[in-house]
N, C-alpha and C positions, 0 to 999 in steps of 0.2 A: 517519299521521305518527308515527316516533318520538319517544318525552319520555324525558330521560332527565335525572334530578338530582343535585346534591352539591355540593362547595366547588370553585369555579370559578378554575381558574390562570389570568389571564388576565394575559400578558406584552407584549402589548401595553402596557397602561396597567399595566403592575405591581401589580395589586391580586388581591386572591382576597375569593371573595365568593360567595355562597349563591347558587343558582339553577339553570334546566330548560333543556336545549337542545330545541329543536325541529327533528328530522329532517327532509326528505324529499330525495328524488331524490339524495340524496348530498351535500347540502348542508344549511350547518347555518340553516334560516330563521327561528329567531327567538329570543332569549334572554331569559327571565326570570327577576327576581329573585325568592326565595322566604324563607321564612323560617324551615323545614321542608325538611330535602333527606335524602339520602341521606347517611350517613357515612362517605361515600368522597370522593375530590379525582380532580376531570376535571382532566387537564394536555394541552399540546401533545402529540402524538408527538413521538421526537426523530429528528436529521439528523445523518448521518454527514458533515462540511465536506468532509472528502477522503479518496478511499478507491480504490485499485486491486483491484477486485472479484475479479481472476484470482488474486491473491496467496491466496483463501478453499481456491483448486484447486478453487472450486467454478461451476457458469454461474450467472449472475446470478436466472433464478427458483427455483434451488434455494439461492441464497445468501438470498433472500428470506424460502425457509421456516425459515433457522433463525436471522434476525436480527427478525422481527415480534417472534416471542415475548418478546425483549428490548426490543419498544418503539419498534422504530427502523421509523420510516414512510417515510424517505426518503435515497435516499444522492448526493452530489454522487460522481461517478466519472471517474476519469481513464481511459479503457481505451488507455494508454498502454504496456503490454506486450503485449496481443494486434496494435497494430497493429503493434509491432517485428518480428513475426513475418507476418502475413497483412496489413497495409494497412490500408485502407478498409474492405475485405472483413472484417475482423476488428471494426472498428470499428462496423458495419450487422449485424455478428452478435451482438453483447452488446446492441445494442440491441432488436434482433427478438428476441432471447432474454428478454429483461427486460420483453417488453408481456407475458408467459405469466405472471407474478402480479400481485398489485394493489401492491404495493411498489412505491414511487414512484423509482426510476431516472434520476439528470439526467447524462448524459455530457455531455463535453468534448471539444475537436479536442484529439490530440495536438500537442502544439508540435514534440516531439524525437523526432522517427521520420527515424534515432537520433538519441540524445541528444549524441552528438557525432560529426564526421566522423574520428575514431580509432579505430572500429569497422567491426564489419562486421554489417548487421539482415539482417530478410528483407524490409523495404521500406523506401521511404523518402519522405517527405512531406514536401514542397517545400511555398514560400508559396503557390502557385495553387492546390495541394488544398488546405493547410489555409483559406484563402477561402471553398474552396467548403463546406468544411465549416458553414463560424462562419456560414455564410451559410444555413444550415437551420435550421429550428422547434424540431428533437430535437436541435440541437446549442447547449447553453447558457452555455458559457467556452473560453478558449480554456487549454488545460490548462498543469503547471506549466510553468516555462519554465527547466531545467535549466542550457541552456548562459546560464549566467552572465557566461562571460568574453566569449560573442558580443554580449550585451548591451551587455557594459561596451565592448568595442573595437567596435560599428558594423557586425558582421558585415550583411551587404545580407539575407541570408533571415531572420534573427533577426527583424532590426525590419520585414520587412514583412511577417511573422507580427504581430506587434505592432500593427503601422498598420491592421492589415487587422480585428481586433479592437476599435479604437478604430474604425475609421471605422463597423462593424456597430453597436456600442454594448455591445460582451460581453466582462464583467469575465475580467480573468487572470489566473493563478492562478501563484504564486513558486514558488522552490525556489533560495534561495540562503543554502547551509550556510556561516557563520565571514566570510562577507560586510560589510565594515566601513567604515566611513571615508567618500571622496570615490566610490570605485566602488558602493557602499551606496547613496550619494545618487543615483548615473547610474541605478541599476539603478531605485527606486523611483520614480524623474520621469518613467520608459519607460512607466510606465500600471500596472506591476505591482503587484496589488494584497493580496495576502496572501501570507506563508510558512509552512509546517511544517516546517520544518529546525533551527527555534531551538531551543540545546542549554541557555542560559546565561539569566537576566534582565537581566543585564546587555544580552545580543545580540537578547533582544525587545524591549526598550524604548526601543534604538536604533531597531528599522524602524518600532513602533507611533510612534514621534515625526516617522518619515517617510511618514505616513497609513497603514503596510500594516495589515493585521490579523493578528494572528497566529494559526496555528490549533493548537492543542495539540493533539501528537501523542501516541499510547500504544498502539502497537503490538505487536506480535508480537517483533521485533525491537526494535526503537527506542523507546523507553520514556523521557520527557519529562515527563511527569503532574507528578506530582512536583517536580520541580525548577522546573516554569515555573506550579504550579499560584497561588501568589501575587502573579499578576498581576492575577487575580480581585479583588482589593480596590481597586486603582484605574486597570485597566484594562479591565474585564468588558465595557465597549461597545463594546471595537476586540479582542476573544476568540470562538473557535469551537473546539468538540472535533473532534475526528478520530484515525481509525484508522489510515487510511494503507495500510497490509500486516495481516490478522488471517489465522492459519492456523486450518486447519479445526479442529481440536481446541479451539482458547484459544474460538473463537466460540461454541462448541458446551460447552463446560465451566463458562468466564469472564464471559459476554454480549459486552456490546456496547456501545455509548455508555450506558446504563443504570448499567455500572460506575463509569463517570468522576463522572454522577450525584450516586451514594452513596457513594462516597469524598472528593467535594468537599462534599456537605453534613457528614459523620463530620466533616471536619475543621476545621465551624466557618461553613459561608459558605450566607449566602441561596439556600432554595431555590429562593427565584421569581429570584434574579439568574442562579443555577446552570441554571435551564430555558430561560432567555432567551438564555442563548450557546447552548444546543442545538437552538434551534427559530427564533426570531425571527432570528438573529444570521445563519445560511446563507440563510434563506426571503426575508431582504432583501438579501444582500449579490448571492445569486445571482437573484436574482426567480423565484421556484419559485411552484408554484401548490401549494402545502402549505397547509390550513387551519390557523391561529391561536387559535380560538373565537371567531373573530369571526363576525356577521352577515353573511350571503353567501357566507362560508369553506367551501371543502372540511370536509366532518366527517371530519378525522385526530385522533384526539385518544385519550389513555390513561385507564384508570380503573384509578387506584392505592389500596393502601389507606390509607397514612400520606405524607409529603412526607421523612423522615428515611429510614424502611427502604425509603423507595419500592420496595414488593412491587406487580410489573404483573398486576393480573386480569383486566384485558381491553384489547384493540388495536380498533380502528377506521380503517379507511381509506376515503374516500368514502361513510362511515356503515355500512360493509358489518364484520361485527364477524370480524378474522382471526388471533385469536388469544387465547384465555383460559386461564386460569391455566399457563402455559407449554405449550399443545399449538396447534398449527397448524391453523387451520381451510381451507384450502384444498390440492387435490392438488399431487401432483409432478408433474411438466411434463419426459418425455424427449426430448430435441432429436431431427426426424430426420436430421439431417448432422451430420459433424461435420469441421471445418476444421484444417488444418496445413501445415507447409512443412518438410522434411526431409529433408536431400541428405547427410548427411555418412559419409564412411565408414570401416572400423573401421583401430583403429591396431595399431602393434607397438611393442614394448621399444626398439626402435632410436630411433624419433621423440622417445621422451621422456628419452634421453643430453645432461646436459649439458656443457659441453667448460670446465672451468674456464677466464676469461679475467682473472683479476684477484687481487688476495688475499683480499680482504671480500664476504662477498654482501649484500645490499638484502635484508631481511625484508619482508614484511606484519604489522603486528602490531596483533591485534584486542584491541579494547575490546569485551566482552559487554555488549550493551545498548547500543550505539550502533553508528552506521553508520560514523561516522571511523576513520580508522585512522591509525597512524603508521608510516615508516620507522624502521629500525634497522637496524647495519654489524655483522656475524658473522662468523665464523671459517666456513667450511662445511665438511661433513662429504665425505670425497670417495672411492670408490671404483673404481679399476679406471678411475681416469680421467673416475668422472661424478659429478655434484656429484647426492648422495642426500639422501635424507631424514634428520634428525639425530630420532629419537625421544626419546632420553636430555633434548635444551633445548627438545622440543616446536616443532622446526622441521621445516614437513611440507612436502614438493613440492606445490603446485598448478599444475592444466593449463586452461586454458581454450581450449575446441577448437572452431571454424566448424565450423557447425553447416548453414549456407546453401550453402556455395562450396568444392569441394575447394582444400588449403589444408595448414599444417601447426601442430599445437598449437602454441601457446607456453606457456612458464611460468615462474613464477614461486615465490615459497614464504611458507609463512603460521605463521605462530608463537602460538600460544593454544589450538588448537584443544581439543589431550588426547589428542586420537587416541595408540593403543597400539598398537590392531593395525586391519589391512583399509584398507576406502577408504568416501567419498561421494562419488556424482557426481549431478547435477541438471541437466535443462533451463531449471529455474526460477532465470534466472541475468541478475540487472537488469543495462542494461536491454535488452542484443539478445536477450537468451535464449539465447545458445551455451552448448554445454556447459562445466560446469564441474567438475572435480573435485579431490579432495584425499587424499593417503592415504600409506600409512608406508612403502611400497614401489612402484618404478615398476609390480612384478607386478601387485598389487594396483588401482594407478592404470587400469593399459589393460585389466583384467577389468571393472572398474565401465564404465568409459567405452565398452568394448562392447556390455557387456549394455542400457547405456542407447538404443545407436545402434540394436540390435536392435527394442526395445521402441518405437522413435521417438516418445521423450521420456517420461519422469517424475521422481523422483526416488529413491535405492536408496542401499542401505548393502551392504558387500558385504566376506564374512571367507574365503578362503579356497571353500571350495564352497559357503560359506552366501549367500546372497543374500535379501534383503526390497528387495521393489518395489512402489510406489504408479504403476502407469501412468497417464498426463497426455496421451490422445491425443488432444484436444482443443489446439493451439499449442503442445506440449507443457507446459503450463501449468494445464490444468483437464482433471476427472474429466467425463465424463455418467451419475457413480454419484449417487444420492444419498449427501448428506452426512453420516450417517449412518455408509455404510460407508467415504465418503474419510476422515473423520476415524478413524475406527477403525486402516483401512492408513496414514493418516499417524503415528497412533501407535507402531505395528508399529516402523517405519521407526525412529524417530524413538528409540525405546528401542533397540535395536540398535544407532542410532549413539553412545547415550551407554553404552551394553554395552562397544561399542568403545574405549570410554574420552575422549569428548568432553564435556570440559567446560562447554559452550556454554548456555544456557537454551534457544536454538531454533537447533542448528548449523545446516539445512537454510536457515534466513532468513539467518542470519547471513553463511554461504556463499553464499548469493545474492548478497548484496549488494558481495561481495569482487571484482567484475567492473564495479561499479557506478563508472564511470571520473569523473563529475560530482560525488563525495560526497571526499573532502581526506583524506587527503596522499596515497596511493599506493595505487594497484589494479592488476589485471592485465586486461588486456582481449585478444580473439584476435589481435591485433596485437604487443600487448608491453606491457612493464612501464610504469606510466602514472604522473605526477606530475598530482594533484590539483589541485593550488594554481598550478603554473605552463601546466597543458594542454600538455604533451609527454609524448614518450619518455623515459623513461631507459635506461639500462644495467643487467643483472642484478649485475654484480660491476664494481667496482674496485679 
């Protein structure tokens, strides 16, 4: 039997207090007080609330090996973009992927495969899958539930995704961004019961008053910490962190839920309240079988040296010790298949003329650090007949091009980027994953979005004959490198596109999400220019 001593976090009953755990078979079977221990503090592991694993570009056991070290023993997952691409099949594969480490993995049914019917995915999952889904052991919520306005208006598959959750008994998970009022109240009485979308406190403490919980996000992209991090003082029982989207570099650089951690104790607040939104708070909301330090509990549990700088020495999962002073104590794990769907094929300069019809064109215009965007009416710049890219106001053509179904791009134009010169384009393009691209010339536009179709799928930055590519032959979405070397070539990438002159913190995420047709006020989806807030079409120019 392992014994193993020190100050005991124990967030169950909110106390800390001296004493020995007793190991065996993976379980922690007996606890006592002492009065002599070690001068270290055993805490929880912690739990990622919500987290789209693909977003890492990494498979879920090699996302494993480089979030232990950061403390994180369990992650709730939406694998909500691999099934946009591959189905079920996508779905059964992050899961068999994720038994290959001891990191504890709780997927969810996609709700929104796609997220809405203004696109076009590579599958699509009706209420009778997602049933069958919620209705499995390995399947533990029903993931977030995007289409908001289906909610609100009675859509028939929406709510019997919904019913079909409630009737199983499997909590479900939100996503409704600026959401307010009387349709605020529809949405939260439908059983939904947590969001990460909240920008404002004022817009959490609307939905925590209507039971949800809210999950603080702090993303790669999307960056909430901060702003919503004061609900902690008198909301910390209806609070959970989460990451949501982390690229391989910020995980591997930045950590993990560990950061939220030490940035929320730095600035003032209980660290036993601060470990109880990242352990107790998912482990009950989702009924995980994550140990607590309780008797009978799984032994998941950290040994830290202080509760302020919380420095992690060592990880524990099912007693099995995988991870000390930041080095990984279990192998890498290479898949031997690897899955995708990829039909699209390559463009020319003709496809991407556009034919002025109006005098103003519709921008995209990004906010860094968030997901929202807003419309704006321009002058456009017009050449030879086609409405181009204006480098000079920082108004760039974007293409988003079906990636499943021969078809022809559409587009649209994005204003914030920086771009100066070349292009980006990416697979990784929420949430169908069609291609997307952006660049200061149509020239430049149809070389990226080649080179991409070539490579079937990654993400690239592309100047002229210079080209950097991270291939994602995996959904086009994730590496089978270690992460390691993804993070490395996302770097690559990733400085060449701000070489290029993008002003962005993470263009690559940021541009992802510019597709992302459920996130307000205007996006572009392979169909057409998209109204956020109303769910339709617009017009590119009036």
């Amino acid at each position: 039997m392992k014994q193993i001593s020190g100050n005991i976090v124990d967030v169950v009953n909110e106390r800390i207090y001296k004493g020995v755990l007793h190991i065996e078979n993976g379980k922690i079977q007996k606890i006592e007080s002492a009065d002599v221990v070690e001068d270290i503090y055993i805490t929880p592991g912690l739990v990622d609330a919500h987290i789209h694993i693909e977003s890492s570009m990494m498979l879920p056991a090699e996302f494993a090996r480089h979030s232990v070290i950061h403390g994180t023993v369990a992650c709730v997952c939406d694998p909500h973009e691999i099934a946009n691409v591959c189905g079920v099949e996508g779905v059964n594969y992050m899961i068999e992927n994720g038994k290959h480490s001891p990191l504890k993995f709780y997927f969810g049914a996609p709700s929104c495969v796609p997220s809405t019917m203004f696109e076009t995915s590579g599958a699509v999952l009706d209420a009778e899958i997602v049933e069958k889904l919620l209705a499995r052991d390995d399947i533990y919520f029903l993931a977030e539930v995007m289409n908001f306005p289906g909610v609100i208006r009675n859509n028939k598959q929406v709510h019997a995704k919904l019913d079909a959750a409630k009737r199983i008994g499997k909590p479900i998970d939100g996503h409704a961004p600026e959401l307010k009022g009387e349709d605020l109240e529809k949405y939260a009485a439908a059983g939904i019961s947590t969001d990460h979308e909240c920008m404002t406190l004022e817009e959490a403490e609307a939905k925590i008053a209507l039971g949800m919980k809210v999950q603080i996000r702090e993303g790669s992209a999307a960056k909430n910490f901060d702003a919503l991090l004061p609900l902690l003082g008198k909301h910390s029982e209806n609070m959970m962190f989460c990451s949501d989207d982390k690229h391989p570099d910020d995980l591997l650089k930045n950590g993990h839920i560990n950061s939220l951690v030490k940035r929320a104790v730095q600035k003032g607040y209980d660290p036993l309240k601060v470990l109880k939104i990242c352990s107790f708070a998912p482990v009950k909301h989702y009924k995980l079988d994550v140990g607590l330090l309780q008797v009978n509990d799984d032994a998941d549990f950290l040994i830290v040296d202080n509760l302020n700088d919380f420095n992690i020495n060592q990880v524990f999962i099912k007693g099995e010790k995988v991870a000390e002073n930041g080095n990984v104590l279990f192998p890498e794990y290479k898949p031997k298949e690897l899955i995708n769907q990829f039909n699209a094929e390559k463009i020319n300069l003709n496809q991407l003329k556009v034919v002025p019809t109006g005098e103003k064109l519709k921008v995209i215009v990004i906010d860094d650090g968030q997901l929202n965007t807003k419309a704006e009416f321009v002058y456009p710049k017009i050449e030879d007949g086609n409405v181009v890219s204006d480098i000079e106001n920082d108004i760039l053509k974007m293409v988003v091009y079906n990636r499943y179904n021969p078809s022809e791009p559409t587009i649209g134009f994005l204003k914030n980027t920086g771009l100066k010169r070349g292009a980006l384009a990416s697979t990784v393009a929420h949430d169908s994953h069609n291609i997307v691209a952006v660049g200061v010339s149509d020239k430049e536009i149809v070389s990226a979005i080649n080179q991409i179709i070539s490579s079937k799928g990654g993400i690239l930055a592309c100047d002229g004959n210079k080209t950097c590519l991270l291939p994602l032959p995996i959904g086009g979405l994730m590496s089978d490198l270690d992460g390691e070397t993804i993070a490395k070539k996302y770097e690559e990438v990733d400085a060449m596109a701000k070489s290029l002159g993008s002003v962005l913190a993470a263009p690559f995420m940021t541009i992802a999400f510019m597709s992302l047709l459920v996130i307000p006020e205007i996006k572009l989806g392979d169909r057409g220019l998209f109204d956020g807030r109303n769910f339709k079409f617009i017009d590119l120019m009036e």
